[in-house]
Steps between C-alpha positions, in 0.01 A plus 500: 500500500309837618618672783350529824427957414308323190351193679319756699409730268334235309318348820406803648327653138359157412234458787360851582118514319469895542777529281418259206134673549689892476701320170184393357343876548788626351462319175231729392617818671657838339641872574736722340661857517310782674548713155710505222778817599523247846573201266732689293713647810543138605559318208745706399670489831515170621607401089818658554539288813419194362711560200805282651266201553291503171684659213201563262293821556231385335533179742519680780178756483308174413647372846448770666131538424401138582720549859322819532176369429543177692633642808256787497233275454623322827520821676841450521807820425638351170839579598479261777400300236764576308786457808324142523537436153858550496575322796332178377580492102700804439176584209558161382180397366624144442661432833462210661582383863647239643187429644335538199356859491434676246502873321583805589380473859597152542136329543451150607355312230225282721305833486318473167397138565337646840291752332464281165699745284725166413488663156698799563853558506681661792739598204311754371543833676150571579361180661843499673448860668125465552574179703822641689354816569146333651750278731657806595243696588337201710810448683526886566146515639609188692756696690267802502733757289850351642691488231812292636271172624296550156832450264615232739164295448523601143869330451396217741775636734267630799702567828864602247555823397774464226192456206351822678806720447559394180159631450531824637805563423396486147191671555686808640859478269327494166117502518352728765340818388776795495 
């Protein structure tokens, strides 16, 4: 049975036609680093902070570059990104919810059927941060630039703040730029 936080996630992603439209833009989309000492600087420095969720290094940079990419993309900080990530799946690509989303940043599967991507798979990390980034991004613009009301809509948990806090609390204890 999903709970009423997911219940309104679901209900309140599922209906809203600028978004699937800003999903469907984002399919074809792309940025990156602003040059490669930049890239270097923060690869190197956000793998040692990941290096307690994903073990691998060579895992890691390969996250790290899609997350940067994605949420750069979105014009979104990737650390945020990041602080959202491990609030929702602690970097677990193959999480699942018990409302049924999935990835890394915990997407509702109804999306791809919306904007006819049916054949992808919120499993892989790319479609999963392209699509979690975009409804990030939408619901930041929705709040113009207030980050608290933006995470809530993101979690479905508008109007609670415990979702938010975990989010910046992560943000600032392991991800924010030092």
């Amino acid at each position: 049975m999903m709970s009423l936080p997911s219940l309104v996630k679901a209900a309140s992603q599922e209906f809203d036609p600028e978004l699937k439209r800003l999903l469907q833009e984002a399919v074809d989309s792309s940025n990156g680093f602003e040059d490669e000492f930049a890239a270097q600087v923060w690869l190197q420095d956000m793998s040692n902070r990941l290096k307690r969720f994903v073990k691998d290094p060579k895992d890691r940079i390969i996250l790290l570059k899609s997350i940067h990419y994605e949420a750069t993309r979105a014009n979104l900080e990737p650390e945020l990104v990041m602080a959202v990530i491990e609030v929702e799946s602690h970097f677990d690509q193959f999480a699942i919810s018990v409302a049924g989303a999935r990835g890394l940043m915990q997407v509702m599967p109804f999306w791809l059927d919306e904007i006819n991507l049916s054949d992808k798979n919120l499993f892989k990390i790319r479609t999963n941060l392209r699509m979690g980034c975009t409804i990030l991004r939408y619901y930041l613009d929705m709040e113009q630039g207030n980050l608290g009301p933006a995470l809530a809509r993101y979690n479905g948990s508008y109007g609670r703040t415990v979702y938010v806090e975990k989010v910046i609390n992560a943000l600032h204890k392991h991800w924010f730029k030092q």
